[in-house]
C-alpha positions, 0 to 999 in steps of 0.5 A: 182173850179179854178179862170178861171173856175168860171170867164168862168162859165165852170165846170169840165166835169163829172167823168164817172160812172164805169159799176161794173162786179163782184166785179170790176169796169170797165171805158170803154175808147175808143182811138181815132185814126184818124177816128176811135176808139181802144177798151181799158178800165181801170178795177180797184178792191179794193184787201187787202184795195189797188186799182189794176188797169188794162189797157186794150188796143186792136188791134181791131178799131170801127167805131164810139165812142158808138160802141167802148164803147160796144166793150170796156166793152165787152172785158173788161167783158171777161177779168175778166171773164177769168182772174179774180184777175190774170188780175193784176199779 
């Protein structure tokens, strides 16, 4: 904890919890853009003792951050179903 934060009282925000999908480990994390949100999420799996990550990044936009969360986990969820282990070649 840093001098500042013990002085302030402030701890360090909480790391999220990824959502696991077969094996992978997904972090939905929606971009804010103005007034909305693009879809994107970090997929990560541990390959041969290695992390591989992936960052998943769309076009699509929602209105609100719980919407892009979905979205987000959604789209992630159908990567790795139709992609599987190549989502990192």
């Amino acid at each position: 904890m840093s001098l500042l934060s013990k002085l302030f009282g402030k701890s360090p925000p909480k790391a999220p919890e990824p959502i696991l999908h077969k094996d992978f480990r997904i972090f939905p994390q929606p971009i804010k853009e103005g007034a909305v949100y693009r879809i994107a999420a970090r997929v990560e799996k541990d390959v041969g003792g290695e992390v591989k990550v992936h960052q998943l990044i769309r076009a699509d936009t929602r209105n609100s951050l719980d919407e892009a969360v979905e979205a987000s986990l959604g789209k992630a969820k159908q990567a790795i179903d139709q992609l599987g282990d190549s989502l990192f070649s």
